[in-house]
C-alpha positions, 0 to 999 in steps of 0.5 A: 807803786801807789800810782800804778795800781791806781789806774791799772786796776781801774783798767783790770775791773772794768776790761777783766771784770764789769765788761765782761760781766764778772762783778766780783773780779771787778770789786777785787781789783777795785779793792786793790786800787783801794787798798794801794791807796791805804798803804801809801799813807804811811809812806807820806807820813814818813816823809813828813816825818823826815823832812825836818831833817832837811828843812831845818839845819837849811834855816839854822844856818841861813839865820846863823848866816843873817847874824854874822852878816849884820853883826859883821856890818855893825862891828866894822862900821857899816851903816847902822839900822840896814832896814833889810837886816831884819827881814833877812833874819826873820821872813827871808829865811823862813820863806827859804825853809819853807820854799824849799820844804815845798820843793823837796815835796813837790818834786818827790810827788812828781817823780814817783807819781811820773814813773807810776804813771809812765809804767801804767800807761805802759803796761795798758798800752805803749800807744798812750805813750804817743798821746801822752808824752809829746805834750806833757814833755813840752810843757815841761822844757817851756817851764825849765826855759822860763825857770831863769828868767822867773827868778831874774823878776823875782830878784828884781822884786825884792831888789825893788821892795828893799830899796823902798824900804832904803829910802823910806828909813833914809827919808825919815832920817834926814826929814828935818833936813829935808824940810830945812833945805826946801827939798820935800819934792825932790823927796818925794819924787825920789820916793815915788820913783823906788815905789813905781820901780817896786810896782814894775817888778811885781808887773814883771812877775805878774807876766811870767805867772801867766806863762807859767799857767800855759806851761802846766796846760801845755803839760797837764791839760793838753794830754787830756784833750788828746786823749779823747781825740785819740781815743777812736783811733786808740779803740780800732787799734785794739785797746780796750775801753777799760785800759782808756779809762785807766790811762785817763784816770792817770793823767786826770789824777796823778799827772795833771796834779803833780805837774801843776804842784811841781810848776807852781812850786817851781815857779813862786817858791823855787824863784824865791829860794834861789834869789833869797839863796844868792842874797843870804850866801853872799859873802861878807864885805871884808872878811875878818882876817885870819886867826893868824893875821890878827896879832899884826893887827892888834895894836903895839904896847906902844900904842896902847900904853902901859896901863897894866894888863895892856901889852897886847902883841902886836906890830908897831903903829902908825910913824910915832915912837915912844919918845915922840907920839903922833897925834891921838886924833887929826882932822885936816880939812873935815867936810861932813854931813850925815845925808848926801843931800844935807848942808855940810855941819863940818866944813874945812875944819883942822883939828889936833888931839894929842896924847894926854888931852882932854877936850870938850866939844861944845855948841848949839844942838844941831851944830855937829858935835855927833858928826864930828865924833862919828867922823874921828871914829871912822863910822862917817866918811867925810865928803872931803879932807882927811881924818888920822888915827894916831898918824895914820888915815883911818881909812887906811887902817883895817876895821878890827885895828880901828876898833881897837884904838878908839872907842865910842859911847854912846849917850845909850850904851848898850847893855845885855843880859850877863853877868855885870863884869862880862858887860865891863869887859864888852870891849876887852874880854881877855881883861883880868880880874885885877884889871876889872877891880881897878875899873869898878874903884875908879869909876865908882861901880861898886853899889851898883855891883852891890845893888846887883847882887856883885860882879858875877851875878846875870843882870837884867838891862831892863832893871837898870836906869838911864844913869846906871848904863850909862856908867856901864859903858863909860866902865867899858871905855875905861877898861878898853885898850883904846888910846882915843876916847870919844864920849857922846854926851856919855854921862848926861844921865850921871848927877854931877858928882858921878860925872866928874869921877867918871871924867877924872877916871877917864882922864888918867888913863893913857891916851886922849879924851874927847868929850861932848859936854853936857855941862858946863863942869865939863868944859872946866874940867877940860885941858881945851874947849872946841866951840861949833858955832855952824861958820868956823870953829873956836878953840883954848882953854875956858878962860881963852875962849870966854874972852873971844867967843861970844858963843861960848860966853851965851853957852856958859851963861846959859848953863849957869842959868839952868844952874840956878 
């Protein structure tokens, strides 16, 4: 209505008024035009006021979506530190709300302000209609033929922006590598590629920004020029001078802006949306099973033990019986690198952790303990050979099954804001309190527990030291139903008193231990020692491996020196 009256009273003072010499009939229906203007505005308040109610629950559950995602990924082993996860949860999904805002707004302003319009121009005089339409309609099929292609570039840019973001964080990762390997302009041509392919996709969307700007001066702009071309014929044909006005002051004020609004909008916020849409809804790369699926899941009694509070249902696991287990942990024939491009750290390497073993891994810093750890818990395929996960292939096994069957810690455990006894029971949160209270006297958590304040007091990770989260997460190992315990230097930051308590803890439950030894305690406190040296590996007892591994002999006299 706002529209309407807008040149229609325009058209009325000057054909009904000033041209005909009656000034008061003029100013009325300009106050009128004035006054249609005023009332719009409550109108445009309730509609930002509303808006929220769309924009809002859009964003809610596109973060809600980015969450799972990159929860999802990390939970089942998916690689760590996706450089796009971020952006997915921060810029993306508030570009999406407010893209979509400006969607919502652009195309009620050109609904309503088209009808107001075309009802004006109407009820002035059908002819503008010939004038009018034929250009503002072909601007507009241009811009819906060109919509698809716009978001195809825009997809190919961000595709592109992400990828150098890849490579960037992947170059990074394996600089010390790349360096090693003399490979920095391989590197660099790599790099060079993702950042000129980036450079092309936003070339592309360069180009149809252009078409775009010939689409609204075909719809916007071309009614004028035709309007004043017309406007001789328009005036023989009887129209009056005012009701020409009124039909410019229509496509200057009302059309012209609200179809440059609804192509701009369309065209940059509308071809962000459907690609950051398409990219945020994807589904989740395999889904979590059903509520009903997961106790086949879940590991048998028999793989879990007889630990109290550790007979979790479940189908039977892998070809081993009570009387006769499988192996906690197999690698046959292991070849692994953490980068594609890096020199194996693992080559044709066998190994056989049974039940009840405690081994530690020791070697030189770089030699591959945190890539065979990485590789025995299935978060890094091997490029060749295959690893078992009590007698069966890890990759055979579903993620949530995995995770229930081993675990490992980190040499900086994670730890959140929460009570302390939900920070123990991070990896089994049906544990009972009996359960809890076990672990805390094994383990020795109890000043801790004190020093917080007790079990059921929120802790802050930030109050806590490097030692403290470190007997955190080796208390989460320990409750966990897992039957294979991986420990990557997971008490370096224990004194060695602490570090033995929590290895003999560890050590009595059901199930193997594996660990990356710190010091030289630890190897003694091992059934057997796994010696990396780069070229094979060497394994037995510290005695053994004393009197035939000069490695192993340096690496001892090493640890006794820093001993004293």
């Amino acid at each position: 209505m706002q529209t309407f009256l807008g040149g229609y009273c325009v058209a009325r003072s000057l054909d009904d008024g000033f041209l005909r010499g009656q000034t008061a009939a003029g100013l009325l229906w300009l106050v009128c035009a004035a006054a249609a203007v005023l009332l719009g505005g409550p109108v445009i308040r309730g509609v930002f006021a509303q808006l929220p109610h769309l924009t809002e629950p859009l964003r809610d559950a596109l973060v809600r979506r980015s969450v799972a995602h990159a929860l999802h990924r990390a939970a089942t082993g998916g690689p760590a530190g996706d450089p796009a996860a971020v952006s997915r949860l921060t810029s993306q999904t508030e570009i999406a709300r407010d893209s979509f805002a400006g969607l919502v707004l652009a195309a009620r302003s050109f609904v309503f302000v088209a009808a107001g319009a075309v009802a004006g121009l109407v009820a002035l005089a059908p002819q503008f209609l010939l004038v009018v339409l034929p250009p503002l309609v072909l601007g507009i099929v241009l811009f819906t033929a060109s919509l698809l292609p716009m978001a195809r570039a825009q997809h190919r840019y961000l595709d592109a922006d992400e990828a150098v973001g890849r490579r960037a964080q992947a170059t990074r990762a394996a600089l010390r590598d790349t360096v090693a390997c003399g490979a920095q302009e391989q590197t660099a041509e790599a790099n060079r590629r993702a950042v000129e392919e980036a450079a092309a996709a936003q070339r592309a969307m360069a180009r149809w920004a252009a078409v775009r700007t010939l689409c609204v001066a075909t719809a916007g702009q071309a009614p004028v020029l035709l309007l004043l071309a017309a406007t001789p014929w328009l005036l023989r044909e009887g129209v009056g001078a005012g009701a020409v006005v009124g039909a410019f002051t229509y496509v200057l004020q009302a059309l012209l802006p609200a179809v440059h609004t609804l192509m701009t909008v369309l065209g940059t916020a509308g071809a962000r949306l459907f690609v950051i849409l398409d990219r945020l809804t994807q589904p989740l790369p395999g889904q979590p099973p059903a509520p009903a699926q997961r106790a086949a899941l879940r590991p048998a009694p028999d793989d879990l033990g007889t630990r109290p509070g550790h007979t979790t249902p479940g189908t039977p696991d892998g070809p081993a019986t009570r009387a006769g287990r499988a192996p906690a942990l197999e690698l046959l024939g292991v070849r692994a690198a953490w980068h594609p491009a890096a020199p194996a750290v693992l080559d044709d390497l066998d190994l056989t952790v049974e039940e009840g073993l405690h081994l530690a891994v020791v070697g030189p810093s770089g030699i591959g303990k945190s890539t065979l750890l990485h590789v025995a818990a299935g978060l890094l395929t091997p490029r060749q050979g295959e690893v078992r996960l009590l007698g069966r292939p890890v990759a055979d096994r579903h993620p949530h099954h995995r995770a229930a069957l081993r675990v490992l810690v980190p040499q900086e455990p994670y730890v959140f804001t929460g009570t302390l006894r939900d920070n123990l029971r991070y990896l089994r949160p049906d544990a009972s309190r009996p359960d809890v209270d076990a672990t805390v006297a094994a383990l020795g958590i109890g000043p801790l527990a004190d020093r917080l304040g007790g079990l059921d007091r929120e802790l802050d990770p930030q109050t806590l030291s490097l030692g403290e989260r470190q007997l955190i997460g080796v208390a989460r190992a320990h409750l966990s139903t897992a039957r294979l315990l991986l420990l990557d230097e997971a008490t370096c930051h224990l004194d060695p008193a602490a570090e033995a308590v929590a290895e003999r803890a560890l050590r009595e439950r059901p199930g193997a231990l594996v660990v990356v030894a710190h010091r030289l305690s630890s190897a003694l406190r091992a059934d057997r020692v796994l010696v990396l040296d780069g070229t094979r590996a060497h394994f037995g007892t510290h005695t053994e491996l004393l009197a035939r591994c000069a490695l192993y002999r340096d690496l001892v006299g090493h640890w006794n020196d820093a001993r004293t």
